[in-house]
Legacy VTK file of the C-alpha trace (Angstrom):
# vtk DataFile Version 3.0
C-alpha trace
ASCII
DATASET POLYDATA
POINTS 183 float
-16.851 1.000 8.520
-19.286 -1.113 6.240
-17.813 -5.146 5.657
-17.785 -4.370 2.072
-15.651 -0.750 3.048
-13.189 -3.002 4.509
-12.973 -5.769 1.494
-12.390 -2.837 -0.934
-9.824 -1.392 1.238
-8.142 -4.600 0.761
-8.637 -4.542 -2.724
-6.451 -1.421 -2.943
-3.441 -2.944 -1.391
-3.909 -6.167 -3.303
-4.502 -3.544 -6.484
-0.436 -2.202 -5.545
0.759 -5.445 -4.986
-0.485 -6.676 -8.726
1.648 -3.346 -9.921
4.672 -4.439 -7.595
4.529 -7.908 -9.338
4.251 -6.590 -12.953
7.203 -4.478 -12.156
9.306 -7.961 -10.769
8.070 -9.227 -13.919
9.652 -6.971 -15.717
12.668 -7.197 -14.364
12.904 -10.876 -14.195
11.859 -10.737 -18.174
15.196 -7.641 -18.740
18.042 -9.134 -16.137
16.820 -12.941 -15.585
17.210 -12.321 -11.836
14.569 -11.757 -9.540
14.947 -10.600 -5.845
14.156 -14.006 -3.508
13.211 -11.480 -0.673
11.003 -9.392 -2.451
9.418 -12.158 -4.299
9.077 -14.405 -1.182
7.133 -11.691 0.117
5.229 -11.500 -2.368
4.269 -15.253 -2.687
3.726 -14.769 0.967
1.139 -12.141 0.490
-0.718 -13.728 -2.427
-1.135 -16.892 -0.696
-1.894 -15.455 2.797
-3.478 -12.287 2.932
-5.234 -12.462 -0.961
-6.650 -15.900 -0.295
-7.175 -17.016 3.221
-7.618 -13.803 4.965
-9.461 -11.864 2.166
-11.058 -14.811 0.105
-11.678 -16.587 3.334
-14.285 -13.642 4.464
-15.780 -13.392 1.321
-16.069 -16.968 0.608
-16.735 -18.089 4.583
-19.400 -14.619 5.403
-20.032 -12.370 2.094
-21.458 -14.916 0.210
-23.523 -16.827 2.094
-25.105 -13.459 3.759
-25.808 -12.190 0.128
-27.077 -15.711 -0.622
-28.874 -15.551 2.704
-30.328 -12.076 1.608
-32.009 -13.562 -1.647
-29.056 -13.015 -4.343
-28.676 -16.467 -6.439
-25.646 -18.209 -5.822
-25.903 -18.789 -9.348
-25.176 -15.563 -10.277
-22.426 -13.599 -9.464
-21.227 -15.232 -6.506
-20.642 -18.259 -8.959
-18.023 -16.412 -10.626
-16.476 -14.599 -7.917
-16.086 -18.390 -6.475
-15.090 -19.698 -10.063
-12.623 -17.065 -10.498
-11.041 -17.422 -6.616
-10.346 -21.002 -7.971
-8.531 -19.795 -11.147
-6.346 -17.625 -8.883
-5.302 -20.406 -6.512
-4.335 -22.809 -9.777
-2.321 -19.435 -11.205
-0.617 -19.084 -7.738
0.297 -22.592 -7.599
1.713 -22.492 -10.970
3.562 -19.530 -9.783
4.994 -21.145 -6.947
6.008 -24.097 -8.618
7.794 -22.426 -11.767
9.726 -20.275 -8.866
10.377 -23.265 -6.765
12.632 -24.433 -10.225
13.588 -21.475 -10.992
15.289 -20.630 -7.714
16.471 -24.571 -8.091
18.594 -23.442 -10.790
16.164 -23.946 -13.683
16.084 -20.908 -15.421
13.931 -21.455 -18.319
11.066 -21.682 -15.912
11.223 -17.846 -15.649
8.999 -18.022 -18.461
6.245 -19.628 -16.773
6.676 -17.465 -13.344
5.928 -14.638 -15.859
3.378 -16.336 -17.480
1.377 -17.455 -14.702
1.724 -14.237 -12.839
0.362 -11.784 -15.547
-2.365 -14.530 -15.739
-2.900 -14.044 -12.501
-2.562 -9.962 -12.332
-5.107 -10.024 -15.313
-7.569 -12.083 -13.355
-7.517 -10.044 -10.218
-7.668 -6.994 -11.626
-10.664 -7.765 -13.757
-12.375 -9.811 -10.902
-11.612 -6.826 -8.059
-13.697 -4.491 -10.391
-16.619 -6.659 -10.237
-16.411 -6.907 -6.763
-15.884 -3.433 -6.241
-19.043 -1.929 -8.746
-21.030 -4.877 -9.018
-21.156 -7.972 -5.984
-20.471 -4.919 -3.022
-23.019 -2.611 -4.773
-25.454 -5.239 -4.084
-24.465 -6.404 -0.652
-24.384 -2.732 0.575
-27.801 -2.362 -0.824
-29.432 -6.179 0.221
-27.642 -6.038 3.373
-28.480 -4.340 6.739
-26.242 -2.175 9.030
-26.349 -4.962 11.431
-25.607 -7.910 8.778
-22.609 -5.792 8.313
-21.288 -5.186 11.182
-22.027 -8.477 12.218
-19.466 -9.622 9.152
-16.877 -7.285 9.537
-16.943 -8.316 13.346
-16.596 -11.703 11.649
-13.892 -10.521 9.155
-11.636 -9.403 12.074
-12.192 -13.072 13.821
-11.101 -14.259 10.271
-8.153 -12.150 10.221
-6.736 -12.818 13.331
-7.467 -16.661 13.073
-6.118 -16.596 9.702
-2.840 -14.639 9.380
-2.581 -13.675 13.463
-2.542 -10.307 15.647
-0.066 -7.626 13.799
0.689 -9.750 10.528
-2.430 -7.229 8.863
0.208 -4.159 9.381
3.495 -6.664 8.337
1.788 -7.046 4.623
0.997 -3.559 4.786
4.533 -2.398 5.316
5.764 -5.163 2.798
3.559 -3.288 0.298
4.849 -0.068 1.151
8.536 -1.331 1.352
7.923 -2.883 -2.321
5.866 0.070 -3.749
8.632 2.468 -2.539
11.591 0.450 -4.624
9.194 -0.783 -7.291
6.765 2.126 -8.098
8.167 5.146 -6.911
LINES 1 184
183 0 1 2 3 4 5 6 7 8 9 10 11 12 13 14 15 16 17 18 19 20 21 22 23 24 25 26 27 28 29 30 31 32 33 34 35 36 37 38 39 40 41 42 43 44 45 46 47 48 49 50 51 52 53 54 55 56 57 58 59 60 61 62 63 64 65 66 67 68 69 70 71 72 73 74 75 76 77 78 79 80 81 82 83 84 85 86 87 88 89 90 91 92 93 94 95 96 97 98 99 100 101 102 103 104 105 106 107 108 109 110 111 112 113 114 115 116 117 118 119 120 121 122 123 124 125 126 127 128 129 130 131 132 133 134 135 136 137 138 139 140 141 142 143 144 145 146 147 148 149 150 151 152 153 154 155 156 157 158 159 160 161 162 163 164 165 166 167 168 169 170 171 172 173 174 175 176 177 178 179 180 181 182
């Protein structure tokens, strides 16, 4: 498998994940309640696996191999970094809003709604120019060696980052949560 094969796989479980969190949404926004487990998990996921596993080998490999390869860091990879940023501020805002809500403050539910379809917007408009624009070009500026060479790196990443087996825990959290979200 390409690097870039393996960053869009990602993006499909992060894609499920943005639909499990619109669904919370929605029920935070008709009952006022939201599931701590379930949205632990979540926060969990978005924080972990979204931005230092799958940021961190874009932002730590991808880039600097595309900049490496002659594409101007100007360009897209500006954005892609801008919009990581944006993200992590949305995320925090997230986290903070929940941290009050689950403090008793329930008029922050607002602003964990806010923030979060902020957030789902973001991603799902900044995976689709990863996935037909910035991986187009790496696949077609970088060689079968410069990718294997990064997804060897990706896997270093991962394990450093989130440790052996976690990679299959948020895959069965996104299965668990699809299944009582989705299905």
């Amino acid at each position: 498998m390409k690097a870039t094969g393996q960053l869009r796989d990602e993006h499909g479980g992060i894609k499920v994940m943005l639909d499990v969190m619109e669904k919370v949404c929605d029920t935070l926004k008709t009952t006022g309640g939201i599931d701590r487990e379930h949205f632990d998990g979540i926060l969990e996921f978005l924080k972990v696996f979204v931005d230092k596993c799958h940021h961190g080998k874009e932002e730590e490999l991808l880039f600097p191999a595309l900049v490496a390869a002659g594409i101007p860091e100007k360009g897209p990879i500006a954005v892609m970094l801008y919009e990581h940023e944006v993200g992590r501020a949305h995320v925090a805002a997230i986290s903070q809003a929940y941290d009050e809500f689950t403090a008793g403050d329930r008029s922050s539910s607002r602003q964990i709604m806010q923030e979060a379809h902020g957030y789902i917007s973001l991603l799902r408009s900044h995976i689709d120019k990863e996935n037909t624009i910035l991986f187009v070009m790496a696949d077609s500026h970088l060689s079968e060696q410069k990718q294997d060479e990064l997804f060897e790196g990706f896997e270093k990443i991962e394990e450093d980052r989130i440790g052996l087996g976690k990679h299959e825990e948020f895959h069965g959290l996104i299965h668990n949560l699809s299944r009582i979200y989705l299905d």
